[in-house]
Rosetta silent file (secondary structure, phi, psi, omega in degrees, C-alpha in Angstrom):
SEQUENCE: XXXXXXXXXXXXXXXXXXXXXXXXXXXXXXXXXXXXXXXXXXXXXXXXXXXXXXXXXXXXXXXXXXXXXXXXXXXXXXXXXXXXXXXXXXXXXXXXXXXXXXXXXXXXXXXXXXXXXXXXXXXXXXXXXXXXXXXXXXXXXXXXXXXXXXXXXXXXXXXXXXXXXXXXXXXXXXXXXXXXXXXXXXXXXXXXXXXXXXXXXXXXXX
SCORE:     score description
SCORE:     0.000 S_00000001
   1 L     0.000  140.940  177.592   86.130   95.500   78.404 S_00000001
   2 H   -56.837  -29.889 -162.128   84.674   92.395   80.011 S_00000001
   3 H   -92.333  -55.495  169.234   88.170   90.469   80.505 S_00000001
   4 H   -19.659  -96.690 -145.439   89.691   93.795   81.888 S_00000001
   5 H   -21.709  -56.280 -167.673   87.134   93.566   84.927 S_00000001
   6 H   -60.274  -62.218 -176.294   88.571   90.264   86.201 S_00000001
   7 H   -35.438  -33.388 -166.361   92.114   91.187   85.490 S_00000001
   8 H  -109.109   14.565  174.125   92.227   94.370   86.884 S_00000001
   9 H   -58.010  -52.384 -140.562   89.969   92.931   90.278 S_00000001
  10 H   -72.868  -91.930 -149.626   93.182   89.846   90.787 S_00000001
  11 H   -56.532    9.925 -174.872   95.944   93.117   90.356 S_00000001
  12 H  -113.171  -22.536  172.382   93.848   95.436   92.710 S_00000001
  13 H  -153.139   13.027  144.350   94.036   92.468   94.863 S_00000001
  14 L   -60.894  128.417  167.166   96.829   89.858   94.274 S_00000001
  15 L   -89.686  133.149 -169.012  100.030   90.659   96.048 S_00000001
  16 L   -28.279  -35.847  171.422  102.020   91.877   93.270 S_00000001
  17 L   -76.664  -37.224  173.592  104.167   89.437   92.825 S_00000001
  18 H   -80.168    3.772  174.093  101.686   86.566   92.064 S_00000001
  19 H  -107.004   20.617 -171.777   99.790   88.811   89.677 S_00000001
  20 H  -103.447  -20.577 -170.413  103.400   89.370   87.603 S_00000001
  21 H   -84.824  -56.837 -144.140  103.698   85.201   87.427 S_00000001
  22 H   -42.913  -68.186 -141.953  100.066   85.151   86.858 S_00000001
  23 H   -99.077    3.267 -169.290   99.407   87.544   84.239 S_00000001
  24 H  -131.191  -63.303  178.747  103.295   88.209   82.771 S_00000001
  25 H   -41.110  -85.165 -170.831  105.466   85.232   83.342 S_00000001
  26 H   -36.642  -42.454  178.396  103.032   82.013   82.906 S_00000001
  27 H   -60.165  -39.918 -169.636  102.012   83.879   79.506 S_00000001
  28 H   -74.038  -25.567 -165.080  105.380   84.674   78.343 S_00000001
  29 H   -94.961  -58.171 -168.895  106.560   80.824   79.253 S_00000001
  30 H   -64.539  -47.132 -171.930  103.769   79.370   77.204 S_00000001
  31 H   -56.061  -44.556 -178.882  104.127   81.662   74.116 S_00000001
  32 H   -55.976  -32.481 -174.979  108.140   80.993   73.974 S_00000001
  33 H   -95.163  -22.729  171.276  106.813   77.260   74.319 S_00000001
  34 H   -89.316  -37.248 -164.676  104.464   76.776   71.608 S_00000001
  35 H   -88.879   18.600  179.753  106.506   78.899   68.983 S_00000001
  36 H   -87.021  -58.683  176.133  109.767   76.960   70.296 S_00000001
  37 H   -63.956  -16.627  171.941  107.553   74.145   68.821 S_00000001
  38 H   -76.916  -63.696  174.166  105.877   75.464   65.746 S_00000001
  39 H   -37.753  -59.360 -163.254  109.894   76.231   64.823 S_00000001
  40 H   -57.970  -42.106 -166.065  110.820   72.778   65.684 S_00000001
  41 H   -85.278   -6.553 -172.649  107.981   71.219   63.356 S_00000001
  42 H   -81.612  -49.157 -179.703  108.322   74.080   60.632 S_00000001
  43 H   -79.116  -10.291 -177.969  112.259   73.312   60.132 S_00000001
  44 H   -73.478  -24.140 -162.129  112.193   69.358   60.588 S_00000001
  45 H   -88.639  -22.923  173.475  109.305   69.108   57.560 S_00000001
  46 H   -41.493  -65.946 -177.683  112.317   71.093   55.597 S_00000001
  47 L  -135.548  109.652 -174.163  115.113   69.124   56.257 S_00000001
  48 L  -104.693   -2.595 -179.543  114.879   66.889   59.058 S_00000001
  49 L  -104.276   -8.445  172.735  118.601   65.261   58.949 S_00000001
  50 L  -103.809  -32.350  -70.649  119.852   69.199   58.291 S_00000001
  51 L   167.337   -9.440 -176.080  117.558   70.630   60.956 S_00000001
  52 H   -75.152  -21.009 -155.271  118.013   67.845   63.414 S_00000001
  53 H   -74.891  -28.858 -156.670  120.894   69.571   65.572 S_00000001
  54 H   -92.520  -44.101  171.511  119.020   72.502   66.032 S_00000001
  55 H   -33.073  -58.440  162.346  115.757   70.849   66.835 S_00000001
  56 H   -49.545  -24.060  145.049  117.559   69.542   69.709 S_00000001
  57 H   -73.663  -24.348  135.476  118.413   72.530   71.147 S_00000001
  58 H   -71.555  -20.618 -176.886  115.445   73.777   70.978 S_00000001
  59 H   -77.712  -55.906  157.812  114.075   70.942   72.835 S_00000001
  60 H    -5.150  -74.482  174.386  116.773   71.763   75.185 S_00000001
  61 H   -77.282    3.096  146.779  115.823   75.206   75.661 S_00000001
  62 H   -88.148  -65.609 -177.407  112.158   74.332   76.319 S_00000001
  63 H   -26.009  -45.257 -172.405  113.609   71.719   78.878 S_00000001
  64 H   -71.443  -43.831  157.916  115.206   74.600   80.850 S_00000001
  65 H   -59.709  -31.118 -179.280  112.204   76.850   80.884 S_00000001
  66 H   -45.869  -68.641 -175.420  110.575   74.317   82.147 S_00000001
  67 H   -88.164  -15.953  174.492  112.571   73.552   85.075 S_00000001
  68 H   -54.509  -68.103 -173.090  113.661   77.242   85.310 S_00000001
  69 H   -52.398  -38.525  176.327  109.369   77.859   85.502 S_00000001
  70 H   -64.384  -47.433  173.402  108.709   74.827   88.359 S_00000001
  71 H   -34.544  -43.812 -147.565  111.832   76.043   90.503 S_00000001
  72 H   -72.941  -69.303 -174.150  110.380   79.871   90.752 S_00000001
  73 L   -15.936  -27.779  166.547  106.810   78.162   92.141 S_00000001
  74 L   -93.051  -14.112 -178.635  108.442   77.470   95.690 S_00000001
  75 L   -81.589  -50.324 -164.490  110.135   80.949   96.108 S_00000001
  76 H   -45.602  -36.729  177.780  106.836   82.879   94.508 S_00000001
  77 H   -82.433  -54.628  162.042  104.985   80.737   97.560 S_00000001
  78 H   -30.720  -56.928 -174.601  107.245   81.750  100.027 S_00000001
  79 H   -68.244  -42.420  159.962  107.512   85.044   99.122 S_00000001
  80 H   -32.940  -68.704 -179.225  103.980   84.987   99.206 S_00000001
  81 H   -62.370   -2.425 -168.094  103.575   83.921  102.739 S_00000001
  82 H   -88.083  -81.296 -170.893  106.428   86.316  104.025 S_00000001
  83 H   -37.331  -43.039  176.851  104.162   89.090  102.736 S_00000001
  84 H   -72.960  -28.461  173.119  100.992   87.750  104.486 S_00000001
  85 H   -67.803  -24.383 -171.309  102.765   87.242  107.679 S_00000001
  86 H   -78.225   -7.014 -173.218  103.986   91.141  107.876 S_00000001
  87 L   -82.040  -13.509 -166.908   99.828   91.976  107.311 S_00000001
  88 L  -131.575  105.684  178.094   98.933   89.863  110.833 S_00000001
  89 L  -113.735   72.223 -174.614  100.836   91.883  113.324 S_00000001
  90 L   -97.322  -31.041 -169.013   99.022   89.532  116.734 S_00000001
  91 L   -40.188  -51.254  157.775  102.223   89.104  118.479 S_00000001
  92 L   -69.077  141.017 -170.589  102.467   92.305  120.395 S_00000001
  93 L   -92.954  126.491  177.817  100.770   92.439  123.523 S_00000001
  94 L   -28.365  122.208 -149.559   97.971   94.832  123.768 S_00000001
  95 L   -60.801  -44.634 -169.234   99.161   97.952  125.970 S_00000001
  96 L  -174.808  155.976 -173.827   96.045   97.606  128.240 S_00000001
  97 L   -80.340  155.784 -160.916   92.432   96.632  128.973 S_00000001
  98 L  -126.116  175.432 -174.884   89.730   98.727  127.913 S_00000001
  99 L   -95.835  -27.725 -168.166   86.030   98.944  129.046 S_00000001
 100 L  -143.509  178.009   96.103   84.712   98.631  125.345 S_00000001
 101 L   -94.223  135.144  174.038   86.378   97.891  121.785 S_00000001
 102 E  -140.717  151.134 -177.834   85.402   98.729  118.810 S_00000001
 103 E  -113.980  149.644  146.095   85.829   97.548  115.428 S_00000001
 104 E   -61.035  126.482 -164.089   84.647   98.514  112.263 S_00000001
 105 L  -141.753 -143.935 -175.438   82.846   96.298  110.252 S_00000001
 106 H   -57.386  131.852  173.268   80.421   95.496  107.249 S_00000001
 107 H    81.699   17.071 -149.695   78.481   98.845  105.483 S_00000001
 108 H    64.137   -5.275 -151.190   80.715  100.825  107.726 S_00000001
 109 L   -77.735  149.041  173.215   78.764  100.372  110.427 S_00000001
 110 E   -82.399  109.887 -178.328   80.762  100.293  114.280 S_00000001
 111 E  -107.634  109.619 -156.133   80.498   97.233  116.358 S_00000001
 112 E  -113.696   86.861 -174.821   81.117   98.046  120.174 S_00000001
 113 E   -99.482  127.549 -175.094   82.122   95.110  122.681 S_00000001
 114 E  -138.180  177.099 -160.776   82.207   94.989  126.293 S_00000001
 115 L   -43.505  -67.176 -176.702   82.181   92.452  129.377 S_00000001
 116 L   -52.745  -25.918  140.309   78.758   92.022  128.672 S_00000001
 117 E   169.727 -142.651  178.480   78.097   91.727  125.046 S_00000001
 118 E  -129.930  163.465 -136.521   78.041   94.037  121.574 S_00000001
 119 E  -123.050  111.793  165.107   76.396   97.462  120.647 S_00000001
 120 E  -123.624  105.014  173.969   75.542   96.929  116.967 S_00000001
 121 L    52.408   54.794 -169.829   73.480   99.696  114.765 S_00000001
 122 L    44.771   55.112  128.805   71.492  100.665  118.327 S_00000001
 123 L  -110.482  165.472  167.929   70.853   97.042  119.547 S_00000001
 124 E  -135.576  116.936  178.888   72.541   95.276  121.744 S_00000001
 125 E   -83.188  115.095 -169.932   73.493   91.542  121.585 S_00000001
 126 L   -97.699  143.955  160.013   74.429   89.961  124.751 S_00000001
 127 L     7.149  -50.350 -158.914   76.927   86.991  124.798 S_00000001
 128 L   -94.683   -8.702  169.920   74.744   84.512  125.297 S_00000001
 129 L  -105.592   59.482  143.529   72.895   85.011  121.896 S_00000001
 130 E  -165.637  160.413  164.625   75.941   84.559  119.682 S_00000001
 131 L   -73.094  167.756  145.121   78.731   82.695  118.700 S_00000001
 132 L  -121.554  145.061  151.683   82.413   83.541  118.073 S_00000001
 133 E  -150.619 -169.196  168.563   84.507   81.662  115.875 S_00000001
 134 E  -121.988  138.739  164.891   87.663   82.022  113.790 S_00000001
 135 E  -109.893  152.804  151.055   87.407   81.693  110.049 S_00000001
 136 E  -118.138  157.871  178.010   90.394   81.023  107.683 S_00000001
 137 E  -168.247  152.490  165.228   90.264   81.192  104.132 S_00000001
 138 E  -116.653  103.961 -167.975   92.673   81.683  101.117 S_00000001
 139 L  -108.341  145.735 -174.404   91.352   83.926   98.356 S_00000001
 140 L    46.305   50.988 -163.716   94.005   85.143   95.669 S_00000001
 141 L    34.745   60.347  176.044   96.638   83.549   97.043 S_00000001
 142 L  -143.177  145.982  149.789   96.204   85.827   99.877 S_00000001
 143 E   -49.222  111.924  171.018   95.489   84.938  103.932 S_00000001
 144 E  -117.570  104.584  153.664   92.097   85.871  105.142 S_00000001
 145 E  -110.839  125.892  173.005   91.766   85.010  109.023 S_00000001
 146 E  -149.124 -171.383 -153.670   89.372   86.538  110.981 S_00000001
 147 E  -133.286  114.420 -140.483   87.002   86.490  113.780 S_00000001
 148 E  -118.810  128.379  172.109   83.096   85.954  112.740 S_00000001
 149 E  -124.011   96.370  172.050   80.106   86.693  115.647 S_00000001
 150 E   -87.206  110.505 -172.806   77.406   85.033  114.645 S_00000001
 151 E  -106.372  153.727 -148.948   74.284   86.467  116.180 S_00000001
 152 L   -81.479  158.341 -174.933   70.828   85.768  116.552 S_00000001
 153 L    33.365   47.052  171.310   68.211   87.243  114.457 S_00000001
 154 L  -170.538  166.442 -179.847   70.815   89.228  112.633 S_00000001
 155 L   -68.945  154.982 -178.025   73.974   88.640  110.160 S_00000001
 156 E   -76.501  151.019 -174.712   77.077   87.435  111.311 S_00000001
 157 E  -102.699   90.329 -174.043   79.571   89.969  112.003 S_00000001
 158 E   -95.091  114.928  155.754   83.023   89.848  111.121 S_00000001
 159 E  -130.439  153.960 -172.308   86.393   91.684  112.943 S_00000001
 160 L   -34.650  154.883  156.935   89.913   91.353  112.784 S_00000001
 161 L  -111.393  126.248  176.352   92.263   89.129  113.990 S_00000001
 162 L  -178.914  169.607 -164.393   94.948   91.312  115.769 S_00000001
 163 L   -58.786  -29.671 -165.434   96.303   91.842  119.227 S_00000001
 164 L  -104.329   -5.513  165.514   93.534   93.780  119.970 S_00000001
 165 L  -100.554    3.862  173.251   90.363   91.460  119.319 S_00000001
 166 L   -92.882  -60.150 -163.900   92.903   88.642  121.052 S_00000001
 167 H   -72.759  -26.047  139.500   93.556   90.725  124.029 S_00000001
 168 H   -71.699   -6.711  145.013   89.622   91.235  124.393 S_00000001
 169 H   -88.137  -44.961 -174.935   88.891   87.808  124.262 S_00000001
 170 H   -55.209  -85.480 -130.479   91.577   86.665  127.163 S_00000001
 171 L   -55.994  -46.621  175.100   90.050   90.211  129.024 S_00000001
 172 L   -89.902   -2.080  166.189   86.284   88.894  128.861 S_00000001
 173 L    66.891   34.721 -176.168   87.050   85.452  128.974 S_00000001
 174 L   -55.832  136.492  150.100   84.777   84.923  125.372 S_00000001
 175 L   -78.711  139.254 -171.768   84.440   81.544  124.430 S_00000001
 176 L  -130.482  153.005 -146.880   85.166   80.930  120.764 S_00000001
 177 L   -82.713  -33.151 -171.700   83.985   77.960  119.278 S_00000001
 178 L  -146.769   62.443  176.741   87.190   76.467  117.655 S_00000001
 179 H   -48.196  -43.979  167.314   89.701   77.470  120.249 S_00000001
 180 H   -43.719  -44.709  166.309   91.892   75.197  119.079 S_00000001
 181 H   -55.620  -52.582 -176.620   92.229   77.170  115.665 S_00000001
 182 H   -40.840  -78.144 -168.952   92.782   80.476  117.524 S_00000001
 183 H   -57.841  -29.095  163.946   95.904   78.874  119.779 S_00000001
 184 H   -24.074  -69.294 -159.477   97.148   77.037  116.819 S_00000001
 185 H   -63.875   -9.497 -159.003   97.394   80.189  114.624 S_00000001
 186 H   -90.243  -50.549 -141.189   98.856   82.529  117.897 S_00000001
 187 H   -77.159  -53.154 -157.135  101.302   79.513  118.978 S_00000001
 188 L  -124.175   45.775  168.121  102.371   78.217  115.294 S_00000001
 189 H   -19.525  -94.152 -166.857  102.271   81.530  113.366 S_00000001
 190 H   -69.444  -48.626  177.141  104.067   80.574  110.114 S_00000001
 191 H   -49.330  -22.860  169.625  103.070   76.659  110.052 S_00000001
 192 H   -76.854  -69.841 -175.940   99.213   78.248  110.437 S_00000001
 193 H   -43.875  -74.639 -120.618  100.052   80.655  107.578 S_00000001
 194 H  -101.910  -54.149  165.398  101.691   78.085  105.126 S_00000001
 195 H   -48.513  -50.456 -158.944   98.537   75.862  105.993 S_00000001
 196 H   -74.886  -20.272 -166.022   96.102   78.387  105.118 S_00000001
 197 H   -84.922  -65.987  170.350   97.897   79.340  102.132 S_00000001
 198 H   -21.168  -69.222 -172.955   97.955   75.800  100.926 S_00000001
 199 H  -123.987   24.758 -165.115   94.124   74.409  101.815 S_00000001
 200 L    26.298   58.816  172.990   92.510   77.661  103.644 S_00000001
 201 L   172.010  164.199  172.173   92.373   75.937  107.082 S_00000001
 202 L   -48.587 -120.800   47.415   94.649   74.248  109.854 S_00000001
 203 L  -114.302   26.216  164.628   94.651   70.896  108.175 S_00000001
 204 L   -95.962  -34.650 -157.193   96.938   69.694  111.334 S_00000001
 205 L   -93.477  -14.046  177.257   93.789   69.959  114.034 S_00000001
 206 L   -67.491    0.000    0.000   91.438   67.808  111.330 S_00000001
């Protein structure tokens, strides 16, 4: 079914808990809230001076869902960002320097970096034809940060952000383009995370 496909994309790639508000809660708190109200207007056209006490209690009992549903919205975003912080393990320092690294990247294909530049699909792009930056982004309530080399007369390249594309930039001295994001996110770990969750970017360094 067409509405399956989105639905079962966001739970294949929602952390779990935001597809349970999403797709379980938020449903369950509106249905309880319109037929709390369809009750209220079915018994007041009965009686409305016999029918008043309990309309009130119903109103009640929407009130509570209410603030019961707004409360959960700051844990669910917490809990969210707790989870995204245990997926970006950069803290530990890389054991030792290497000659080359390589990451895996788009199509499968292996992208192979050294002092000198990277080994991509038998070419080789040296340093001085490309860019580095860091991207952030928030897709599904999820963290995406990573490290994007865009190079000439080819597609930009994307590899992790982890101790070990950090520790091969200090080792090779790279310049990246928006340093300032990189030491932000390394320095100011969870205030970088809680931004990114929030707007998908630093929105301190703007």
């Amino acid at each position: 079914m067409k509405f399956l496909s989105p639905v079962k994309f966001e739970k294949d790639n929602m952390n779990r808990i935001r597809f349970v508000v999403n797709y379980v809660i938020a449903p369950v708190f509106f249905l309880l809230f319109i037929a709390c109200l369809v009750l209220i207007g079915v018994f007041m056209s009965i009686d409305e001076q016999k029918y008043t006490p309990l309309a009130i209690i119903l109103f009640c009992f929407l009130g509570l869902l209410s603030v019961l549903f707004l409360l959960s919205v700051p844990f669910v975003r917490n809990r969210e960002i707790e989870i995204e912080l245990s997926k970006y393990n950069f803290e530990d320092e890389f054991p030792q320097d290497k000659k080359e690294y390589k990451f895996l990247v788009e199509n499968n294909d292996l992208i192979v970096l050294n002092e000198f530049g990277a080994q991509l699909r038998e070419e080789f792009f040296w340093y001085n034809h490309m860019k580095l930056s860091v991207v952030t982004a928030r897709a599904l309530n999820r963290i995406v940060i990573a490290i994007v080399l865009e190079i000439e007369d080819s597609d930009p390249v994307t590899i992790p952000f982890n101790s070990m594309s950090l520790h091969m930039i200090d080792q090779f001295n790279l310049r990246i383009e928006n340093r300032e994001v990189l030491d932000y996110i390394v320095k100011n770990k969870r205030s970088a995370f809680k931004q990114i969750y929030l707007y998908g970017k630093i929105k301190t360094l703007e």
